[in-house]
Structures are given as C-alpha cells and as structure tokens.
C-alpha positions in Angstrom: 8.6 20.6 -2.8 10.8 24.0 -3.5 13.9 21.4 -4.4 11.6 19.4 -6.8 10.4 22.5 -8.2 14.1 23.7 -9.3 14.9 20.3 -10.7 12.0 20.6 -13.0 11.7 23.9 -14.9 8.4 25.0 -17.0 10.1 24.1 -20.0 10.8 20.3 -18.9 7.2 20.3 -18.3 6.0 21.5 -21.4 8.3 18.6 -22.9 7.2 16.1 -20.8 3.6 17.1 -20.8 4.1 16.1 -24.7 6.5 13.5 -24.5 3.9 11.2 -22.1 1.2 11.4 -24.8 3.3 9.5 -27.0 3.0 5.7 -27.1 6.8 5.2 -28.4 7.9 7.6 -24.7 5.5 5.1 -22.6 7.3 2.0 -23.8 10.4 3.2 -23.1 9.4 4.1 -19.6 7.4 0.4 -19.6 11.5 -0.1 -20.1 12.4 1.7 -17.2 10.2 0.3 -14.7 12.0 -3.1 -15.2 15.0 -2.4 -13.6 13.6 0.6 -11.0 10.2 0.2 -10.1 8.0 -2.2 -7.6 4.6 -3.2 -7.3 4.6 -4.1 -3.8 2.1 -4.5 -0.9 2.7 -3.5 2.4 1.3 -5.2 5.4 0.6 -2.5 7.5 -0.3 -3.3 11.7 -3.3 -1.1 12.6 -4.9 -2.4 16.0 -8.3 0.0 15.3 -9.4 -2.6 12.2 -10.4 -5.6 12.7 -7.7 -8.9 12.3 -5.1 -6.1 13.3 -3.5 -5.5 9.7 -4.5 -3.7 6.7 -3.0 -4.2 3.1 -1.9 -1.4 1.4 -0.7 -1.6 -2.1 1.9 0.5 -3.9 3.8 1.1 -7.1 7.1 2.9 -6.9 10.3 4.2 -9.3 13.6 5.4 -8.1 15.5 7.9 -9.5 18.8 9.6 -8.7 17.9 13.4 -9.3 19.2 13.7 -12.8 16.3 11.6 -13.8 13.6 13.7 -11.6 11.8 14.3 -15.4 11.2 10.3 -15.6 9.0 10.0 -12.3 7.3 13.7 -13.0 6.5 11.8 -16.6 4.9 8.9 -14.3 2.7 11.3 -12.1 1.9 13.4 -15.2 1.0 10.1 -16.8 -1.5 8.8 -13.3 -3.3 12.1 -13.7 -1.1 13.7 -11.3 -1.7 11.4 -8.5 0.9 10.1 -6.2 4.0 12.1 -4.9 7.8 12.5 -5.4 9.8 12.5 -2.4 13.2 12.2 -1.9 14.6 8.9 -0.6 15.0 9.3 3.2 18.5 7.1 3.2 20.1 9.0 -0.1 20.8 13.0 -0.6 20.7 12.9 -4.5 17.7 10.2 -4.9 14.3 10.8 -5.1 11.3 8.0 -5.1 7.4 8.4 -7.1 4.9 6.4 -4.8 1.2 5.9 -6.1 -0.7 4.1 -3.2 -4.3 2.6 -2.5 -6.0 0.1 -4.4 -8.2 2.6 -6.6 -5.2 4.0 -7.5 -3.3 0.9 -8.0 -6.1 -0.6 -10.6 -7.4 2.7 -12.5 -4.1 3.9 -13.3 -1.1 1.5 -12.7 -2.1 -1.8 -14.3 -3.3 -0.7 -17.1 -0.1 1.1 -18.0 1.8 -2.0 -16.8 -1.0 -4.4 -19.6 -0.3 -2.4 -22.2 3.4 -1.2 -21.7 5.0 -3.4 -19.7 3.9 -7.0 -19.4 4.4 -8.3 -22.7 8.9 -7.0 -22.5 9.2 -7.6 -18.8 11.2 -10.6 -17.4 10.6 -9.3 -13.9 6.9 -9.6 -14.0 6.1 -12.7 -15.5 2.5 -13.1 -16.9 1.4 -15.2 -13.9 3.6 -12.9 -11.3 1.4 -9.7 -12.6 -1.7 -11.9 -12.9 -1.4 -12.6 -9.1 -1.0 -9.2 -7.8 -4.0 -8.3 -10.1 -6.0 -10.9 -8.2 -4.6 -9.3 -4.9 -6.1 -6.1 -5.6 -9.6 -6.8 -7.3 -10.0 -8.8 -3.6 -8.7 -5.8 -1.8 -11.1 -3.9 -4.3 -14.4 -6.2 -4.0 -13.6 -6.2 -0.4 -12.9 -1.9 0.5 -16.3 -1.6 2.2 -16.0 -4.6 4.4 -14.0 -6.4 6.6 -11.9 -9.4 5.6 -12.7 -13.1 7.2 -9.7 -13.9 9.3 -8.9 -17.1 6.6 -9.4 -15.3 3.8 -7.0 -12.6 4.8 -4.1 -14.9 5.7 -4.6 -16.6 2.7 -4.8 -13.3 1.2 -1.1 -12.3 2.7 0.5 -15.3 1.9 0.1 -14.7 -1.8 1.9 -11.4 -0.7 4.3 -12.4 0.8 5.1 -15.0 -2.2 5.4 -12.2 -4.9 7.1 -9.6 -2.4 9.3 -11.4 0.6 11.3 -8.9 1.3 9.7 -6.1 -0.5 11.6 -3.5 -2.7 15.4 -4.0 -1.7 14.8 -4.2 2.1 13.6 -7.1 3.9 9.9 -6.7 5.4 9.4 -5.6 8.8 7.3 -9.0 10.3 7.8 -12.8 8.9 4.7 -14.1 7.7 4.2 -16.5 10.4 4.2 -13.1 12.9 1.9 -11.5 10.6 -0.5 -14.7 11.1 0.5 -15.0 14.5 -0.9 -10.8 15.0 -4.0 -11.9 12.9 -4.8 -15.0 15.6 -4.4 -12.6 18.6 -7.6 -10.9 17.3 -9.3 -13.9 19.3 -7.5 -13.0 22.4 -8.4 -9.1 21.6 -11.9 -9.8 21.8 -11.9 -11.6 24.9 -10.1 -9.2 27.0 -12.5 -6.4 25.7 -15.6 -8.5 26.7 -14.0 -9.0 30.3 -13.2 -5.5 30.6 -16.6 -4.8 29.6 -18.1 -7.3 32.5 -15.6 -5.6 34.7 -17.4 -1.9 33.8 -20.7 -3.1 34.4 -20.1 -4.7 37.3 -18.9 -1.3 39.0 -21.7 0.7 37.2 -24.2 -1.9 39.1 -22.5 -1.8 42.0 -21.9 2.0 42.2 -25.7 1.9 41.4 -26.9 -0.5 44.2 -24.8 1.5 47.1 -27.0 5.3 45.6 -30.1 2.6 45.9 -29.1 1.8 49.5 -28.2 5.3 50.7 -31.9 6.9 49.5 -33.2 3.9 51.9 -31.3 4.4 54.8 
C-alpha cells in the first residue's frame, strides 16, 4: 500500500477526483477497458457449501505502473470499493479487482451500459447481456443454495463467455467442474454412513454402562 501511495501523490488525486466526474473522462476509460479489462467469473471449489463450488464474479484492469492514476480513477469511480494490487507474475504491473455480485451489479454494469457497451467490440450486446443474466441469478439466488441443474447450467454459460478466463486458461475443464458438482451425491452418502457408524458406537458404548450397573 506504501508503493501505491508514492505512485499516486495528493495532487493526482485532486485531479482525478475531478477528472472522474466528467462524462467525456468516463468514456475514454469505457475506451480503456476494451483492450485491458475483464468481466470474468471464477469458479471457485469450496467443499463447506453445498454442490462443492461457488461462483464468484469479478471485473478487473491492468496497468503497468505508469498508468496506476487510470485504475485509482476506477476505484474512485466504484465508490472506492475494490483494491489495487500489484500483479504477482510482473514487478512494474499493477491489477484493480472489484469482486462479489453486489459489487459487480451496483457499480460495474452500469458504468459498462452507459460507457461501454454501445463502442465495444469485445463485449457484444448479447455477450454483456449474458453475464448480466449470470449475476441477477447469482443475485436472486445470494440467500440460498443453488439446485444441482440449475447450477451446471448456470456454469456452462460461464464457461462459454470466459473459457480460459483473463489471459490464463482456467484451473478445471468444465466437465471436472460438473464431475465435482455430481460427487455431492457421493458426499452425502458417506456422511450418512459415518453418521450410522457414530451412533452405532454411542449405543453400544451405552448398552455395555447399561450392563455394568446390572452386574
């Protein structure tokens, strides 16, 4: 945080906190996002939830640190949500992240309706249109859990906008995403026979204290 504070002096962000107010600045940036940023979602393997995976959206900008004021001018712009980091495989770039699907449709979609759709190439109407329908389900569906169908239907519109994700190939295939999703079956089982296997050694243990008072 030290190193992002000497790239970005106050006066930069006096500048900047003008500079993102105007419409003509949030274009241009609308500009920028074609050839550096990512709407992505990850598919993230979390064995506590239920069907083993969770979705977790994300919008992104790379920047080599000469250009640290345009993703400061894209967290000023989210109300100062999201972080910048710098990129773990580069010395001299640095990455804005904005995560989580509130985030995702209070902040980043409108910006990308109203400054970037109508210009982009990359994100055809129907290509945005599709990730919007991927987060208002993630949204409708935040307080409960997803039916196992739904879900892999669910992740193989994902994996149709992002295959390989922002310039790196994804850690699963889809089919091993579905094939994690199916184990949930299995899962369940085992827990149930572990379960008999508890209660069968709390009776026992039970029937023997029984057997002692007797004798």
């Amino acid at each position: 945080m030290e190193e992002l504070k000497t790239l970005i002096d106050l006066n930069q962000q006096e500048r900047l906190n003008k500079f993102v107010k105007q419409d003509k600045y949030k274009y241009w940036l609308g500009g920028f996002i074609e050839g550096e940023g990512a709407l992505v979602v990850s598919i993230v393997r979390n064995d506590k939830v239920k069907n083993r995976v969770r979705l977790q959206p994300e919008f992104n900008v790379v920047q080599h640190e000469n250009g640290i004021n345009i993703l400061y001018s894209f967290k000023i712009i989210f109300d100062n949500l999201g972080s910048i980091n710098k990129k773990s495989s580069s010395e001299k770039v640095w990455v804005y992240s904005i995560k989580g699907v509130q985030n995702i449709k209070n902040y980043v979609l409108p910006f990308f309706e109203k400054y970037v759709i109508e210009y982009s190439s990359k994100y055809r109407c129907n290509i945005f249109e599709e990730y919007c329908k991927i987060i208002n389900t993630l949204d409708s569906n935040r307080n409960k859990a997803f039916d196992k169908n739904q879900l892999i239907e669910l992740i193989k519109l994902v994996y149709t906008l992002n295959p390989e994700g922002k310039g790196k190939k994804r850690k699963r295939t889809l089919n091993e995403v579905i094939s994690i999703i199916n184990q949930d079956n299995v899962y369940t089982f085992n827990k149930f026979i572990l379960s008999l296997i508890n209660l069968f050694f709390i009776l026992r243990d039970y029937m023997l204290n029984i057997l002692s008072m007797n004798v």
